[in-house]
mmJSON file of the N, C-alpha and C atoms, coordinates in Angstrom:
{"data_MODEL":{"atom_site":{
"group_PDB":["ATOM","ATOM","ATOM","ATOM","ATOM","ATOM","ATOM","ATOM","ATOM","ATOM","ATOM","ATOM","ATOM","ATOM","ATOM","ATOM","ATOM","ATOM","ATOM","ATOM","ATOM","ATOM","ATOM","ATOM","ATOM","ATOM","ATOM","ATOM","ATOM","ATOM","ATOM","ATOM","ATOM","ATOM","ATOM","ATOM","ATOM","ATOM","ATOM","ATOM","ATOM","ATOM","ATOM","ATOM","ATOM","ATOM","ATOM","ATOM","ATOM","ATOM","ATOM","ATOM","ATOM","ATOM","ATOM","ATOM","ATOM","ATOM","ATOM","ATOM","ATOM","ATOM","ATOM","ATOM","ATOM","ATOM","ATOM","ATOM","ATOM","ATOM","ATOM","ATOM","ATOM","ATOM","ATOM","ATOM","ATOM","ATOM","ATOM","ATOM","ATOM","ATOM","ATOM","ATOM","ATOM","ATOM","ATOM","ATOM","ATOM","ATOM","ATOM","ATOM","ATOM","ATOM","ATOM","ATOM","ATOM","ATOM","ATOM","ATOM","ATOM","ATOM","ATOM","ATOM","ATOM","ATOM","ATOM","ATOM","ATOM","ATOM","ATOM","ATOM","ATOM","ATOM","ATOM","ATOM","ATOM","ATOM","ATOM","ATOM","ATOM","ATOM","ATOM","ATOM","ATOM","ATOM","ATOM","ATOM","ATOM","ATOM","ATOM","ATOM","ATOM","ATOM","ATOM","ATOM","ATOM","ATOM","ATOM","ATOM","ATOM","ATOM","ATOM","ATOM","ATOM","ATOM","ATOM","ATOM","ATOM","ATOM","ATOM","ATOM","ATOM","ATOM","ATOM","ATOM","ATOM","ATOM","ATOM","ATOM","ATOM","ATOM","ATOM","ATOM","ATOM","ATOM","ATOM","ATOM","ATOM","ATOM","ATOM","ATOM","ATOM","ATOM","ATOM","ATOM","ATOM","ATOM","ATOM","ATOM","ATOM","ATOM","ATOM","ATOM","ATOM","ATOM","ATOM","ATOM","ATOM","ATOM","ATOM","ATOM","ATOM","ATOM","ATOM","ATOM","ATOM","ATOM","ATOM","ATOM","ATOM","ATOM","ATOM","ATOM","ATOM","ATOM","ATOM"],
"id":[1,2,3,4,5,6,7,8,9,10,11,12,13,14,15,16,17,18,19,20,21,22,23,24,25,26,27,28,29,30,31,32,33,34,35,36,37,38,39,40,41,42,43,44,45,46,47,48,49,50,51,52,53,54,55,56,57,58,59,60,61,62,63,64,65,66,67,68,69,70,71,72,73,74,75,76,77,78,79,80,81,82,83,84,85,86,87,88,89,90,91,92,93,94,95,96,97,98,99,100,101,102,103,104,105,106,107,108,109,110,111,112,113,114,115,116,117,118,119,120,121,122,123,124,125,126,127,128,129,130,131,132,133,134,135,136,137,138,139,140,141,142,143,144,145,146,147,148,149,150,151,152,153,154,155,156,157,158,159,160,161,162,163,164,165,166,167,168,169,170,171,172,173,174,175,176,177,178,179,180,181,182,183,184,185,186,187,188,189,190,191,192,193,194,195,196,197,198,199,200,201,202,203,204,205,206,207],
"type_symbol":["N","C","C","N","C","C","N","C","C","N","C","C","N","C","C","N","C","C","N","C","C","N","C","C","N","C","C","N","C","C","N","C","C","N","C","C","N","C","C","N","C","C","N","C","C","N","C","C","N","C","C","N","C","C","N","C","C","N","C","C","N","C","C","N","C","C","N","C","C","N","C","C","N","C","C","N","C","C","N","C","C","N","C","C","N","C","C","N","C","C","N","C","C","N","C","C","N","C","C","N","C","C","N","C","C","N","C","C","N","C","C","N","C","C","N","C","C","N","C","C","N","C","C","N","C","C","N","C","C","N","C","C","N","C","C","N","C","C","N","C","C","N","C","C","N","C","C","N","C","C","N","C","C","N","C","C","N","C","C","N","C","C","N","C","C","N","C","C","N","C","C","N","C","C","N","C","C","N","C","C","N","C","C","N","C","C","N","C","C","N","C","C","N","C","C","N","C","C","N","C","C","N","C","C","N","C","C"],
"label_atom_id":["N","CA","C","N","CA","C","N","CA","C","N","CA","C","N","CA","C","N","CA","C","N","CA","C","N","CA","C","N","CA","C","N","CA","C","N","CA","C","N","CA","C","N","CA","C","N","CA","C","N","CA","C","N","CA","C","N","CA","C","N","CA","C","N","CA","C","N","CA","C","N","CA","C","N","CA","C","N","CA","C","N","CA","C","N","CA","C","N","CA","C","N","CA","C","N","CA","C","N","CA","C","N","CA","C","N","CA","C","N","CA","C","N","CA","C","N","CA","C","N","CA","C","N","CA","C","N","CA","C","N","CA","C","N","CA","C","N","CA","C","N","CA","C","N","CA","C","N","CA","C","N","CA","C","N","CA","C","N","CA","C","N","CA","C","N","CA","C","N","CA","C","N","CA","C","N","CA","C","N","CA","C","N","CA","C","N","CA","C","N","CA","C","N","CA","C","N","CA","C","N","CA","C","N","CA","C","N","CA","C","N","CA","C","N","CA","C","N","CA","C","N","CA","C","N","CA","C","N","CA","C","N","CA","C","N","CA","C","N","CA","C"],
"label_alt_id":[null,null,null,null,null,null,null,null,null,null,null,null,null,null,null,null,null,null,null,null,null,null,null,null,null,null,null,null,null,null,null,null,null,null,null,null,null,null,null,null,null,null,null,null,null,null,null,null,null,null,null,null,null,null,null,null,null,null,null,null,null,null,null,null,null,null,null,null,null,null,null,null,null,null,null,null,null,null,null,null,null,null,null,null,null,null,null,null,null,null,null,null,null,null,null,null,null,null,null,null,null,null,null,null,null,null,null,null,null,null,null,null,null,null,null,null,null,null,null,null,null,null,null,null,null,null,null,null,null,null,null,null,null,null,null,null,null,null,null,null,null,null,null,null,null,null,null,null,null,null,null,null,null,null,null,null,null,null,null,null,null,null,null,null,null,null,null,null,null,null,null,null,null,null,null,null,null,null,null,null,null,null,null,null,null,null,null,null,null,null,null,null,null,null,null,null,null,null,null,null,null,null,null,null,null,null,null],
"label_comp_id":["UNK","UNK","UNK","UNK","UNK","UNK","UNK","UNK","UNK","UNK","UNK","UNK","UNK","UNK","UNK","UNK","UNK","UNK","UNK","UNK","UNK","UNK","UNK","UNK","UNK","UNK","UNK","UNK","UNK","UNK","UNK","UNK","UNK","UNK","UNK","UNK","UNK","UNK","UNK","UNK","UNK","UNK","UNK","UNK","UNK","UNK","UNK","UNK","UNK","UNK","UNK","UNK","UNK","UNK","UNK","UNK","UNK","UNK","UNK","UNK","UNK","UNK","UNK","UNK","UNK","UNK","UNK","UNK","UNK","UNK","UNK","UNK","UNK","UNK","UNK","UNK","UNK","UNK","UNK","UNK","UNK","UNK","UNK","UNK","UNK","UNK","UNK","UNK","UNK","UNK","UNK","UNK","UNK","UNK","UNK","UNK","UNK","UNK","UNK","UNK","UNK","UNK","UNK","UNK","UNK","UNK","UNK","UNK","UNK","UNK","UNK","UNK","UNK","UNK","UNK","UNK","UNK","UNK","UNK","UNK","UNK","UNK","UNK","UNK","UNK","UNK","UNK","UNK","UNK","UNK","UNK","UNK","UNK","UNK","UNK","UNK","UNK","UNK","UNK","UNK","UNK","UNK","UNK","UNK","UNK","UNK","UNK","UNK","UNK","UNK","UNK","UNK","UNK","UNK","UNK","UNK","UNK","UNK","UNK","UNK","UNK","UNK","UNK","UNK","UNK","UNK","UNK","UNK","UNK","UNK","UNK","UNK","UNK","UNK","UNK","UNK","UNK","UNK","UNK","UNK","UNK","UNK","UNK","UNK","UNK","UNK","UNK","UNK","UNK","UNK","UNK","UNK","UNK","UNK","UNK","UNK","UNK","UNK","UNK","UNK","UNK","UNK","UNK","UNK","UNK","UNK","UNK"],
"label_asym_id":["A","A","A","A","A","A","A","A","A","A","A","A","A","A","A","A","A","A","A","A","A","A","A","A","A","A","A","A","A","A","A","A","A","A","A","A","A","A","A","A","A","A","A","A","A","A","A","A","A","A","A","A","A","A","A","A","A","A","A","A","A","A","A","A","A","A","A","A","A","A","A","A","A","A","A","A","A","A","A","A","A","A","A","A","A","A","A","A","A","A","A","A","A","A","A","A","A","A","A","A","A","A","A","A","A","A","A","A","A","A","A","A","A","A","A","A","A","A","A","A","A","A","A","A","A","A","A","A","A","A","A","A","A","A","A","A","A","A","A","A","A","A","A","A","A","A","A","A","A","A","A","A","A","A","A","A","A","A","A","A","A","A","A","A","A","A","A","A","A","A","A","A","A","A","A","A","A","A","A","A","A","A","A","A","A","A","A","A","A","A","A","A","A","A","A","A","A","A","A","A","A","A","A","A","A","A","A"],
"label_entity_id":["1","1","1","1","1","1","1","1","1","1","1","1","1","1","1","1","1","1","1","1","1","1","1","1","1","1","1","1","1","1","1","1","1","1","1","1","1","1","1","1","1","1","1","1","1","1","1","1","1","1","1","1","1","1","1","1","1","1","1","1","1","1","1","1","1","1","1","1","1","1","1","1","1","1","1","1","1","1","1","1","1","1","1","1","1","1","1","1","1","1","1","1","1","1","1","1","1","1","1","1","1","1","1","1","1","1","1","1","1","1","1","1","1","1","1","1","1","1","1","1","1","1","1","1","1","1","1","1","1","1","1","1","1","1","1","1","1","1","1","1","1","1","1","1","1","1","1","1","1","1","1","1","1","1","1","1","1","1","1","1","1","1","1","1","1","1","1","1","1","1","1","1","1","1","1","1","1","1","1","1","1","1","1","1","1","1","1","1","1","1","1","1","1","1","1","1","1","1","1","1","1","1","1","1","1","1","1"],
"label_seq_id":[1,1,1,2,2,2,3,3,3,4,4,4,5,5,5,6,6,6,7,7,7,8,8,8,9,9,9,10,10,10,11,11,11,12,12,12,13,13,13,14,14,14,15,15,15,16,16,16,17,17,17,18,18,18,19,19,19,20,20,20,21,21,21,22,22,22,23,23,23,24,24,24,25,25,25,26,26,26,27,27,27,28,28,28,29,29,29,30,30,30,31,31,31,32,32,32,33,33,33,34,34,34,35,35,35,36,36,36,37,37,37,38,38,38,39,39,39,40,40,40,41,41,41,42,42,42,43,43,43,44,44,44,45,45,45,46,46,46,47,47,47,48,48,48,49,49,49,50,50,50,51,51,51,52,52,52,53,53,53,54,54,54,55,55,55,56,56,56,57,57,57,58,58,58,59,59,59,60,60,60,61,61,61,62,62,62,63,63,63,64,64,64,65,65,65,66,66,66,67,67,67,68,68,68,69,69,69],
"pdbx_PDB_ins_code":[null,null,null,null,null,null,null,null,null,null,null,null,null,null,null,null,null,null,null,null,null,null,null,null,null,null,null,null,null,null,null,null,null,null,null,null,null,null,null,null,null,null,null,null,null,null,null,null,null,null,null,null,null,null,null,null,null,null,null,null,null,null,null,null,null,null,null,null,null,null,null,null,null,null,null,null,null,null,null,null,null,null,null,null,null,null,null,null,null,null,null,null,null,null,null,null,null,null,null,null,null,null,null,null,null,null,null,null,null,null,null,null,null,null,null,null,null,null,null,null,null,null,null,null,null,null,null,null,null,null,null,null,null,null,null,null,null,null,null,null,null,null,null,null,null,null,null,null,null,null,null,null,null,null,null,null,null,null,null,null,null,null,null,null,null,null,null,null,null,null,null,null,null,null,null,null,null,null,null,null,null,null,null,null,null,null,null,null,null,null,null,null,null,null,null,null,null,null,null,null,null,null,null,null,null,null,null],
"Cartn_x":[2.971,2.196,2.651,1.751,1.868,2.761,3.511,3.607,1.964,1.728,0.543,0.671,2.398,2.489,3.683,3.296,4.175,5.024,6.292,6.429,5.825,5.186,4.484,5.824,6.903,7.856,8.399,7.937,8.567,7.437,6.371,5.029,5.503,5.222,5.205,4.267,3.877,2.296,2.596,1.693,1.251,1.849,2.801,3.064,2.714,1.355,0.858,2.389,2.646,3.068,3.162,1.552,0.788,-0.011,-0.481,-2.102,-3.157,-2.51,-3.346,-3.463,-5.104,-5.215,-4.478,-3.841,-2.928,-3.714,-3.544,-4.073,-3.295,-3.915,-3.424,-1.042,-0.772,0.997,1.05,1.852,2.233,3.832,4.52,5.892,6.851,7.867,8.278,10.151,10.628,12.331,12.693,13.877,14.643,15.999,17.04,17.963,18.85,19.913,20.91,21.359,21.608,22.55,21.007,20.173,18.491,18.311,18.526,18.297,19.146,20.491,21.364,20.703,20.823,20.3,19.326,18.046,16.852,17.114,18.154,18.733,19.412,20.214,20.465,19.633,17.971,16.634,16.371,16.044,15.464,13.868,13.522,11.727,11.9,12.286,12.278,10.971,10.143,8.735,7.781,7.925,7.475,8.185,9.098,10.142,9.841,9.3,8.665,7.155,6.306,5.034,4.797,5.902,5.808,6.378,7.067,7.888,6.558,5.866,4.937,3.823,3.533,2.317,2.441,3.669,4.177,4.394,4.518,4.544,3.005,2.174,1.231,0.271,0.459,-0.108,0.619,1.58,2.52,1.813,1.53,1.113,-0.424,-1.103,-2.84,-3.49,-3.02,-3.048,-4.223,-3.257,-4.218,-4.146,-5.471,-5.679,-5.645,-5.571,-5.285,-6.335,-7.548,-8.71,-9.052,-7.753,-7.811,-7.002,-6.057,-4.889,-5.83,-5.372,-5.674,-4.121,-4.15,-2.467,-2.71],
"Cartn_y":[17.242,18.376,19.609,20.402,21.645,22.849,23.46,24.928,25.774,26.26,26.805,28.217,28.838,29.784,29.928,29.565,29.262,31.229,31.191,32.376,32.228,33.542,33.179,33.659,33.455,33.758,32.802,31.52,30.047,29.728,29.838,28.843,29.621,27.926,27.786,27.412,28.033,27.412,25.861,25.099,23.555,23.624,23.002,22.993,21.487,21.126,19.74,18.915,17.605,16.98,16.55,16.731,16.118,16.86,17.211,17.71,16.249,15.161,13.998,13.958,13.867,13.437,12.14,12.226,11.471,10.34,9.242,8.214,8.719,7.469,6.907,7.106,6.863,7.205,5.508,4.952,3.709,3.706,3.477,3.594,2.142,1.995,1.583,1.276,0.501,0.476,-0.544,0.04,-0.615,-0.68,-1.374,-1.98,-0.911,-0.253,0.549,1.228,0.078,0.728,1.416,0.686,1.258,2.58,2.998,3.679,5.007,4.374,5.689,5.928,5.172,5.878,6.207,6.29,7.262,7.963,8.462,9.693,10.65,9.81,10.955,11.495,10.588,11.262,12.704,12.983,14.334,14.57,13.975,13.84,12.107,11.964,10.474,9.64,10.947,10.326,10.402,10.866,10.582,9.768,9.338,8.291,7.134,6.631,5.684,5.359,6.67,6.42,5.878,6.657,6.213,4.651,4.276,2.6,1.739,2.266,1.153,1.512,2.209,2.277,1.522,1.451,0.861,-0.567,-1.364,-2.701,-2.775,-2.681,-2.71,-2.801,-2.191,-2.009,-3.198,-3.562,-5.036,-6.042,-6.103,-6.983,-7.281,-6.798,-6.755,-6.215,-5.524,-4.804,-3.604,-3.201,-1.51,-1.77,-0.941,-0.954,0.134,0.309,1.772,2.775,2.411,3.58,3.424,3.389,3.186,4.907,5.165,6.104,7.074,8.41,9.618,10.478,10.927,11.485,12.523],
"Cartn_z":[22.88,23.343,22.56,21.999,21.242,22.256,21.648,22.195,23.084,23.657,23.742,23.472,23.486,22.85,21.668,20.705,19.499,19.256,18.717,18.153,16.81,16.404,15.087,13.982,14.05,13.21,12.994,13.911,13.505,12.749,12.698,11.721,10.307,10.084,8.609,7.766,6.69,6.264,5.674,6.372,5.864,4.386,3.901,2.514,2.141,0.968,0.666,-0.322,0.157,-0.483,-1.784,-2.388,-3.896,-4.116,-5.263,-5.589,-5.452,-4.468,-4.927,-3.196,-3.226,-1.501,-1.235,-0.096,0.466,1.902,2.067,3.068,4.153,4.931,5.981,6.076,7.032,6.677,7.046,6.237,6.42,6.525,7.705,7.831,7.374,6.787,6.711,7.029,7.439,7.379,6.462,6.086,4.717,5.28,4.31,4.978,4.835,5.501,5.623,4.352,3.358,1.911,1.308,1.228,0.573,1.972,2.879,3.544,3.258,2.805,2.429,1.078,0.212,-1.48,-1.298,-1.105,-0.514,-0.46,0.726,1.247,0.201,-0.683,-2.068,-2.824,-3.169,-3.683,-2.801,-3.799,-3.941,-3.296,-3.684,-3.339,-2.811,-1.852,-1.398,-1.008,-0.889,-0.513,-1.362,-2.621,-4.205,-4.739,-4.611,-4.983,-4.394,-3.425,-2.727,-3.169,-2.618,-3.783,-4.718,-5.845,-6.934,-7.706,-6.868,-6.579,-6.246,-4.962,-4.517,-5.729,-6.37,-6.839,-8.309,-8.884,-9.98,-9.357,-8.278,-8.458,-7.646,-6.759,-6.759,-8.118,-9.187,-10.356,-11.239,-11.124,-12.224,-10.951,-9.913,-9.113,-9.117,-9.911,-9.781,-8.523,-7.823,-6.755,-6.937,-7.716,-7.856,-9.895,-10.153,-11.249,-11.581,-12.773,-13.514,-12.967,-13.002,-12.814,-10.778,-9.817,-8.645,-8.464,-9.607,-9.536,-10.223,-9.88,-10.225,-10.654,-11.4,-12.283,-12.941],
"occupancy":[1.0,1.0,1.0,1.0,1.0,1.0,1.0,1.0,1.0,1.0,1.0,1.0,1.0,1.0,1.0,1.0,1.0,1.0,1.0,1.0,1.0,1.0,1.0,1.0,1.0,1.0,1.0,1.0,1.0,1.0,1.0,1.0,1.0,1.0,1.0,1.0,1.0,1.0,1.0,1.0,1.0,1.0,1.0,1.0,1.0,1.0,1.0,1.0,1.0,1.0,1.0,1.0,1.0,1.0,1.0,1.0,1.0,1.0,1.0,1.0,1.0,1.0,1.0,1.0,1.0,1.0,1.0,1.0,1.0,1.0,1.0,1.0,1.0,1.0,1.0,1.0,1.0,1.0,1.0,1.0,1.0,1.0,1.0,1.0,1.0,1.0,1.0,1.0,1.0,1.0,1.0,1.0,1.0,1.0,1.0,1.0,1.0,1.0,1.0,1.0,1.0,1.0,1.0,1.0,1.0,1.0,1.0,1.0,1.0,1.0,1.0,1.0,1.0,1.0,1.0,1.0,1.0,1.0,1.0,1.0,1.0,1.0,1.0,1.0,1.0,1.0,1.0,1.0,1.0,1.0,1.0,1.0,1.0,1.0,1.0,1.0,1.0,1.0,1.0,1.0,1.0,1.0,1.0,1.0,1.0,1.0,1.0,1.0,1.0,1.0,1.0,1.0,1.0,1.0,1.0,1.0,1.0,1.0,1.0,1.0,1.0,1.0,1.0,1.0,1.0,1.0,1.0,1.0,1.0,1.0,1.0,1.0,1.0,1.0,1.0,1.0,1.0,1.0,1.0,1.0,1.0,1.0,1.0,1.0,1.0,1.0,1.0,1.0,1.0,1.0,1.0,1.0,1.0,1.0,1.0,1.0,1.0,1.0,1.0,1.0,1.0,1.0,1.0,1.0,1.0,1.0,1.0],
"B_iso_or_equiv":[0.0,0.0,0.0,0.0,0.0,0.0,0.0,0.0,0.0,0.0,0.0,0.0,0.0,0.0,0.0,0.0,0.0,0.0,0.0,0.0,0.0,0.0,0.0,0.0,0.0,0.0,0.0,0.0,0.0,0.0,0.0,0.0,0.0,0.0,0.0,0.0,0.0,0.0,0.0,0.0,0.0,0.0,0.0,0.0,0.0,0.0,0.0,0.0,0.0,0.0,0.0,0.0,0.0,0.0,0.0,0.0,0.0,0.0,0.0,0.0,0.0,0.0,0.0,0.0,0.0,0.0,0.0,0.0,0.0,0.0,0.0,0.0,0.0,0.0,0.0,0.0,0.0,0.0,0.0,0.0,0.0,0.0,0.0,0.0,0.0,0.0,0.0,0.0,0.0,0.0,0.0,0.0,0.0,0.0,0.0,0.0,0.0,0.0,0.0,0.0,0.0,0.0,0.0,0.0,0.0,0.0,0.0,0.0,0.0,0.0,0.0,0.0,0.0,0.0,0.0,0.0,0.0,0.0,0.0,0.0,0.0,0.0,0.0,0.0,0.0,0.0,0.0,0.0,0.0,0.0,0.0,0.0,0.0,0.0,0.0,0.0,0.0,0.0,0.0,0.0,0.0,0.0,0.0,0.0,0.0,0.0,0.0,0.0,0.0,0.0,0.0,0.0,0.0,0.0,0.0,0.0,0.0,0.0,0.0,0.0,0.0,0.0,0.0,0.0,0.0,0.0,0.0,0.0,0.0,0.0,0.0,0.0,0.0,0.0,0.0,0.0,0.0,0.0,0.0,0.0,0.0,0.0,0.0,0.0,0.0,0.0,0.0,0.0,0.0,0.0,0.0,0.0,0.0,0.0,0.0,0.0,0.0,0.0,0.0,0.0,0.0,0.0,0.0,0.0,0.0,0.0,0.0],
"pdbx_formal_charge":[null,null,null,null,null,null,null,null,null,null,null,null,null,null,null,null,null,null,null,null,null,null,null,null,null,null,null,null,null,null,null,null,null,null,null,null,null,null,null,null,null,null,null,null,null,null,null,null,null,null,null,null,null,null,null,null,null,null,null,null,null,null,null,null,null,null,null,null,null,null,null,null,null,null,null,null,null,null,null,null,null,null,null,null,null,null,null,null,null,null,null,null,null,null,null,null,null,null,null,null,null,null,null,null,null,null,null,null,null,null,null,null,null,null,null,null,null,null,null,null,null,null,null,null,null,null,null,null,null,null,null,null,null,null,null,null,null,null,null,null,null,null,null,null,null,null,null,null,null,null,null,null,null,null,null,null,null,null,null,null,null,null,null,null,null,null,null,null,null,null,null,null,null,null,null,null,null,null,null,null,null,null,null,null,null,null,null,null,null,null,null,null,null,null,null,null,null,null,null,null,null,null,null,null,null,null,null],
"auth_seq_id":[1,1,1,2,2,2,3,3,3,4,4,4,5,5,5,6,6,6,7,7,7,8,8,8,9,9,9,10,10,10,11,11,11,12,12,12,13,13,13,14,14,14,15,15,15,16,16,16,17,17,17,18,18,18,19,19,19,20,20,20,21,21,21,22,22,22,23,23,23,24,24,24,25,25,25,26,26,26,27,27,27,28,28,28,29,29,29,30,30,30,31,31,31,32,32,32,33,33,33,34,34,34,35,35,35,36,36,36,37,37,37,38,38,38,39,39,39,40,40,40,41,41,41,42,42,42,43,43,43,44,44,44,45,45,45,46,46,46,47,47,47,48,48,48,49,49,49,50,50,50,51,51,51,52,52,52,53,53,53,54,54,54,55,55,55,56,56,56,57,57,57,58,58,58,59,59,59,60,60,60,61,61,61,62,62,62,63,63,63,64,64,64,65,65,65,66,66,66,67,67,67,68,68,68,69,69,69],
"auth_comp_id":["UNK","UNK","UNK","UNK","UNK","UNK","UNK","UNK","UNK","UNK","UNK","UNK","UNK","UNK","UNK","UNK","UNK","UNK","UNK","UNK","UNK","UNK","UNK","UNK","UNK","UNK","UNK","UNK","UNK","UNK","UNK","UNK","UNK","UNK","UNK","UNK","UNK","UNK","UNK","UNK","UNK","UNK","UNK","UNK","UNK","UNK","UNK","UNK","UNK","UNK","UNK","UNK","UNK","UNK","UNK","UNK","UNK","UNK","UNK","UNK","UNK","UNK","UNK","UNK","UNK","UNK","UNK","UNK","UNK","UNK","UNK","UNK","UNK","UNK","UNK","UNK","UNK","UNK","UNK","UNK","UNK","UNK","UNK","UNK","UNK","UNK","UNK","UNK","UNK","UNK","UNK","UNK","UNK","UNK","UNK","UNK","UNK","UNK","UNK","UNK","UNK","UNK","UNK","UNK","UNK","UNK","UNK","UNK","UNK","UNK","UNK","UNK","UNK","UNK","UNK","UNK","UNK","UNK","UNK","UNK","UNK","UNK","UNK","UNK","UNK","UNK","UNK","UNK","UNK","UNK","UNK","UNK","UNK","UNK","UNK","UNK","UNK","UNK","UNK","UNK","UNK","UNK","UNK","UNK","UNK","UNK","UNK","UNK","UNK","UNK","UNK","UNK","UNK","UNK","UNK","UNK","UNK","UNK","UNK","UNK","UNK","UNK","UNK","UNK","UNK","UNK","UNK","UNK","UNK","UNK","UNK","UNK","UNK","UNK","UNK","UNK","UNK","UNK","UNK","UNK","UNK","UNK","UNK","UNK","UNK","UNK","UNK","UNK","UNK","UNK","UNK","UNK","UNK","UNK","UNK","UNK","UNK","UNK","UNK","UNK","UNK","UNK","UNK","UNK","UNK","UNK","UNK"],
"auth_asym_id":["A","A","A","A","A","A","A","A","A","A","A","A","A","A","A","A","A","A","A","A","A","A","A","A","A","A","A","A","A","A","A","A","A","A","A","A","A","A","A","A","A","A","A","A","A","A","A","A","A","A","A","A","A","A","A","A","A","A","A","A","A","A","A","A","A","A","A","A","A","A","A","A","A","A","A","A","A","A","A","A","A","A","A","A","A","A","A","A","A","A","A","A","A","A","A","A","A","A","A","A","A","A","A","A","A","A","A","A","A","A","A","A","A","A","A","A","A","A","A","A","A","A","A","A","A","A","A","A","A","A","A","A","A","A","A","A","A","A","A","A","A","A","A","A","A","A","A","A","A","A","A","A","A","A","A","A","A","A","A","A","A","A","A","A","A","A","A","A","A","A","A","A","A","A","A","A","A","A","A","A","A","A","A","A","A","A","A","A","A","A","A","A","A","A","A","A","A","A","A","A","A","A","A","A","A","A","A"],
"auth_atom_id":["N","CA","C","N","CA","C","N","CA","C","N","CA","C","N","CA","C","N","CA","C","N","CA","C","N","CA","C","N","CA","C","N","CA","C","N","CA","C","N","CA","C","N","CA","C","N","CA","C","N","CA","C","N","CA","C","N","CA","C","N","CA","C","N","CA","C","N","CA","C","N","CA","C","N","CA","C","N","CA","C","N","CA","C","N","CA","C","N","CA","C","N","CA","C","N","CA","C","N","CA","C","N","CA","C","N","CA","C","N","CA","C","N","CA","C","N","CA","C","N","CA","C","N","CA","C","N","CA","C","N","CA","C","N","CA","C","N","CA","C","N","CA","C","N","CA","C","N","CA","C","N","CA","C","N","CA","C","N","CA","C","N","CA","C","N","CA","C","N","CA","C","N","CA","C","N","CA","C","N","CA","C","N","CA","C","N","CA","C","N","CA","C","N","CA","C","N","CA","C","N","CA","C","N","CA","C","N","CA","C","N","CA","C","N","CA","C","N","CA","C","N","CA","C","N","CA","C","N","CA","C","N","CA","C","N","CA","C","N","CA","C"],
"pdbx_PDB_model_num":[1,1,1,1,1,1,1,1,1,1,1,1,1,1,1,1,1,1,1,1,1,1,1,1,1,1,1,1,1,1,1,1,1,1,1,1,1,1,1,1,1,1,1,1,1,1,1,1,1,1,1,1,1,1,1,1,1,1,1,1,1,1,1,1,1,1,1,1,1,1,1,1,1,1,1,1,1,1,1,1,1,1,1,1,1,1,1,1,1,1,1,1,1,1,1,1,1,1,1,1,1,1,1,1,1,1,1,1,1,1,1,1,1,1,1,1,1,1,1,1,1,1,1,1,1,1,1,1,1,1,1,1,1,1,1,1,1,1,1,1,1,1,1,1,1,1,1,1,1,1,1,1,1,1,1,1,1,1,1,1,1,1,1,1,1,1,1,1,1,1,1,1,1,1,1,1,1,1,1,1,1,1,1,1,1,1,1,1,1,1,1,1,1,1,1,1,1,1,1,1,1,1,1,1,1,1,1]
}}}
């Protein structure tokens, strides 16, 4: 449930993840040691993107003209 009265000194403007429209959120868990090294990435959730979209693509999954870059 939302605030119904937010302080407006806590809002923060929506900052976008990508210049690339983004889906559906698909969650995932990974095993503890892969859970900590994530955690040292920097952009962990472009770092993931960019992992699934590179074996999706070696996998015949997604094809080159599916991606926008």
């Amino acid at each position: 449930m939302s605030n119904p009265k937010p302080k407006l000194e806590n809002l923060k403007p929506f900052q976008r993840a990508s210049d690339r429209e983004l889906g559906r959120v698909v969650g995932t868990r990974y095993p503890l040691e892969v859970a900590e090294a994530l955690g040292k990435v920097g952009d962990h959730q472009g770092f993931i993107r960019a992992a699934v979209e590179k074996e999706l693509r070696a996998q015949g999954f997604l094809h080159s003209g599916d991606d926008v870059e």
